[in-house]
N, C-alpha and C positions, 0 to 999 in steps of 0.2 A: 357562608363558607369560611371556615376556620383557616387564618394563615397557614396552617401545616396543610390542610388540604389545598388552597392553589399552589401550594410549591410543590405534592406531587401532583396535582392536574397540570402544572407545566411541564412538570419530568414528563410526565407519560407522553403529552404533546411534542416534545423534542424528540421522545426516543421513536415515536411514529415518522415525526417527518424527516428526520435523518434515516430511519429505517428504509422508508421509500423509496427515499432520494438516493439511495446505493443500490437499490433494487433497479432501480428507473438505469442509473448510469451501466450499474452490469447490463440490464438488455441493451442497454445502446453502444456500449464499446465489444459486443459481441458481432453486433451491425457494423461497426465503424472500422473495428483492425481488420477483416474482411475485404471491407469496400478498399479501404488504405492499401492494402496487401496488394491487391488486385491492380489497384490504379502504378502502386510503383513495381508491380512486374507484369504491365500490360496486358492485363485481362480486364472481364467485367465487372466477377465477383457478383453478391445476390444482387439480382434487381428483378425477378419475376413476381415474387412475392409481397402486393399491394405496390403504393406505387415509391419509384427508385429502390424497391425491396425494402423498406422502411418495416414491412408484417413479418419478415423474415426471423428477427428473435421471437414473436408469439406465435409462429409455424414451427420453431424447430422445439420448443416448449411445450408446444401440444403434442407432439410424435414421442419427446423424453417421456414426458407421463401418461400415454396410452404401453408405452414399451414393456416387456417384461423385465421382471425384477431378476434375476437368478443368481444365485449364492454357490461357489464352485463347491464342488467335493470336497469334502478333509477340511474346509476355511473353518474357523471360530466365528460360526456365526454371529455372536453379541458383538462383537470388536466389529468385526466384519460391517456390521450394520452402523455401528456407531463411529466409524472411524471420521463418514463424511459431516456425519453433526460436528465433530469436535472439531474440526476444520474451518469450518463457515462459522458457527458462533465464534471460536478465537479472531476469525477474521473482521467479524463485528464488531466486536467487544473493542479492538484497538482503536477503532473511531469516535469512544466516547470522550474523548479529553481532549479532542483538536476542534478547535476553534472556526468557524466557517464565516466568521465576521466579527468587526467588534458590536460592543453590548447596543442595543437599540432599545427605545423607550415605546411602551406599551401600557397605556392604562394607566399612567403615571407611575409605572413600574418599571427598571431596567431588567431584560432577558439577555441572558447569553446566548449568545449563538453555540452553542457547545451543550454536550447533557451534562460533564463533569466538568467543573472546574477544580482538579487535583490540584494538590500544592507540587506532588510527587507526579505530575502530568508525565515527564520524559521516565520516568520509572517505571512508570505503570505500561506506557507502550511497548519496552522494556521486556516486561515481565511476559505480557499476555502475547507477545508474536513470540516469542521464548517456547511458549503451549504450543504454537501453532503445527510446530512441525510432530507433535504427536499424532497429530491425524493421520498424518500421509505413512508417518512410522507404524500405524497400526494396521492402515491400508495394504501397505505393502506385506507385512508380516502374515496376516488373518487372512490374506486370498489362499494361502498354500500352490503358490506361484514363483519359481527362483524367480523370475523376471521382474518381477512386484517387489520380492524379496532386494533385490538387489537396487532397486529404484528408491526404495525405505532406506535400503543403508547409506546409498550416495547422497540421500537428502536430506538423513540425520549427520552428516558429515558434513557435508558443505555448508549448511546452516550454524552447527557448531563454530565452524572455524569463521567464516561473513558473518555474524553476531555480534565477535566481537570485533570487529573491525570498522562495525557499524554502529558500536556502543561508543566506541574511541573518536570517530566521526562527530558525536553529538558535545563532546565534553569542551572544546575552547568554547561553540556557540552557548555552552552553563555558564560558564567562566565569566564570558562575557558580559550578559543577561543576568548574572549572581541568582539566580533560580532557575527550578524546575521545569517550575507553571510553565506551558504551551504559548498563554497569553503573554504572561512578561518576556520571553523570550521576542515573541513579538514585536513585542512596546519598543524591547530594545534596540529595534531597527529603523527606530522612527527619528528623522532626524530634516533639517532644511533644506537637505541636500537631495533627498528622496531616493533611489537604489541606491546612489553612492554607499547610503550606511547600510544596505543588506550584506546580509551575512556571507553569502555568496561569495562575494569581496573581499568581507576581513575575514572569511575563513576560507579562501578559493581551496585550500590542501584536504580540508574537513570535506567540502562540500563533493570533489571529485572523490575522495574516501567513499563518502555515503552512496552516492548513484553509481559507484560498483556494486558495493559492496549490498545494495539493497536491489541493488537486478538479482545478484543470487539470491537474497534472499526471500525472494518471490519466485525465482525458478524461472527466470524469464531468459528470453536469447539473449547472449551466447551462454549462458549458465544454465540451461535446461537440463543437466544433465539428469535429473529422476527423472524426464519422462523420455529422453533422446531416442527417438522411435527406430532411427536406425542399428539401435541397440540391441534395444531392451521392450519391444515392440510398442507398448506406451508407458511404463515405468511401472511406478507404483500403482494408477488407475486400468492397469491391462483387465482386468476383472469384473470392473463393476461395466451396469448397465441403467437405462431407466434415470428413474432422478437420484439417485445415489451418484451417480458420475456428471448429473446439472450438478448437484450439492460441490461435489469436486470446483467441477469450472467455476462454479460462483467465488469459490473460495479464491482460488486464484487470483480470480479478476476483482473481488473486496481487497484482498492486498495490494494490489499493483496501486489501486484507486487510494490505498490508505499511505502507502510512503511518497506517493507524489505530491496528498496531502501534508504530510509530514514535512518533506521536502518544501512544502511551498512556505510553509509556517514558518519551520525552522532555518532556510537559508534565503528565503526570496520574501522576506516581509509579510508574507499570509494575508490579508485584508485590509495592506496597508499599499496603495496609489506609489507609481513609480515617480512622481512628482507632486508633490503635495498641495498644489493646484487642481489637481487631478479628483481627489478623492471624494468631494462635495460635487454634484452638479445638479442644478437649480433646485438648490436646498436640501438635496440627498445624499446622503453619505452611501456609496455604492461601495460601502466594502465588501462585501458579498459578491458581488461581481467582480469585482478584481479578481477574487481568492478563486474563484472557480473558470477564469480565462489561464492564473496560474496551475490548476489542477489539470486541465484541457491539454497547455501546452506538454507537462508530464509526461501525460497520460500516450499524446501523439508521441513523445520522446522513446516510448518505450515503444510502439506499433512500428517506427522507423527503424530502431537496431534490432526489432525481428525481421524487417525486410533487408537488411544490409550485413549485418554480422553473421558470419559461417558458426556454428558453436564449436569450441574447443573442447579437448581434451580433458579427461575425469583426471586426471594426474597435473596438467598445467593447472587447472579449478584451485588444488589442493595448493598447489606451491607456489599461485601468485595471492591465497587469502594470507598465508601463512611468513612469507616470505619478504611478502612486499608491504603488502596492505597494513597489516598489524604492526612492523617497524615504522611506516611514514607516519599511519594514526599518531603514535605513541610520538614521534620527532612532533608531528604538529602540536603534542598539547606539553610538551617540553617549550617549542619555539614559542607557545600563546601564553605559557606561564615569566615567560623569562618577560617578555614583553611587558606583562604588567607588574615584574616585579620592577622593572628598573627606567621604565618609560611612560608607565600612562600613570 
């Protein structure tokens, strides 16, 4: 076997078991904010189906795909049909450049834990959640539904304005790191001190920027506003049925799973031990585990302010991204600039 061919037999192999591995997590945090929901507003939540309701994501799987498909009157059907592809694959696609560990050795070979290692890593995730909200824009448009219509327009709006406040979010932890790369940014939180040097810390102002500013950009509580049922009856997916509206949820819940990644990477060390002690144990480097107890924590972070936060208003959405957000962003990469111009 030709070097060019095991380096794409390992592409393909990464892109399989990351592929899975988001697959596996969506059915499980469709089980778990559920059960979570339930436990913090006392109820039981599923537990009939297999045991503690554990069959419950491949019950409700098989009922989407026995379901009927139906395409409303007057919709554009191609859009219509493709809105939810375009959704789930952008949701995908942003996961290939974050890191789920560092490199490990194989065969006397090192792999990445990652498919891409971009130079333009933080660009590229960038660029592709940027796509993402075409989906839901076409969703809404192509049903020939005001309701849809109107869940399309709040969520090309809200997303516009938390983009960039979520772009402004990532730039002292560049700064700091002097690159892109997923990985270096990383590295550059590695230090004797173990959290102390996560970014979280030297960027507390960035890091609260980003988990606003990326709950809206996921559409999650209290920022739900494209789908706010007391609205808008379910936003932009009032329409679809079948697996066209799994495709939806999936896509949702790949997001949520990708910024808390993101999040773990870029402000909490990513596969790097809150104590450098921590990180080897009997002879294993468990960065992998680390990174996916901080993707867990995320993940529960965000199942907790859907069970605790009331969602606000389509008009406060607009005027604390705009208002607040984008000003503090832009004061924290002023204060991180000043910082190393005249102190580090």
């Amino acid at each position: 076997m030709t070097p060019l061919q095991q380096e794409l037999l390992i592409a393909l192999v990464k892109v399989v078991v990351i592929f899975g591995a988001l697959l596996t997590l969506f059915s499980l945090m469709t089980y778990l904010e559920r059960r979570l929901l339930a436990f913090m507003q006392f109820r039981l939540g599923p537990n009939r189906t297999g045991p503690l309701g554990l069959l419950q994501p491949l019950a409700d799987g098989v009922k989407l795909f026995f379901k009927e498909e139906l395409v409303p009157e007057g919709a554009n059907k191609w859009l219509f049909i493709a809105a939810p592809a375009v959704a789930v694959v952008t949701a995908f696609l942003s996961m290939a450049v974050v890191p789920w560990g560092g490199p490990v050795t194989i065969g006397g070979r090192d792999i990445l834990l990652q498919i891409a290692d971009l130079d333009v890593g933080i660009l590229y995730i960038f660029a592709i959640s940027s796509l993402g909200v075409y989906g839901i824009v076409l969703a809404g448009w192509s049903s020939n539904n005001k309701y849809t219509l109107m869940g399309g327009l709040r969520s090309a709006a809200q997303m516009f304005s938390y983009e960039l406040a979520l772009g402004l979010s990532w730039v002292g932890v560049i700064m700091i790191a002097s690159s892109f790369r997923v990985a270096d940014i990383v590295e550059s939180q590695r230090g004797d001190w173990g959290l102390l040097h996560w970014n979280f810390l030297r960027q507390f102002v960035g890091f609260v920027v980003y988990v606003i500013a990326a709950t809206a950009e996921v559409n999650r509580t209290p920022f739900d506003l494209a789908e706010a049922e007391t609205e808008l009856v379910a936003g932009f997916h009032t329409e679809y049925s079948s697996m066209r509206f799994a495709l939806l949820q999936m896509a949702e819940y790949v997001n949520m799973i990708t910024v808390c990644a993101i999040g773990a990477s870029v402000f909490f060390g990513g596969w790097l031990a809150p104590l450098p002690a921590l990180q080897v144990v009997f002879g294993v480097d468990i960065g992998l585990l680390w990174f996916l107890l901080k993707l867990a924590a995320g993940l529960f972070f965000f199942v907790w302010l859907r069970g605790t936060l009331p969602r606000v208003r389509y008009d406060q959405l607009m005027h604390f991204g705009w208002k607040v957000l984008v000003p503090v962003g832009m004061l924290n990469i002023v204060g991180t600039a000043a910082w190393y111009a005249f102190f580090a």
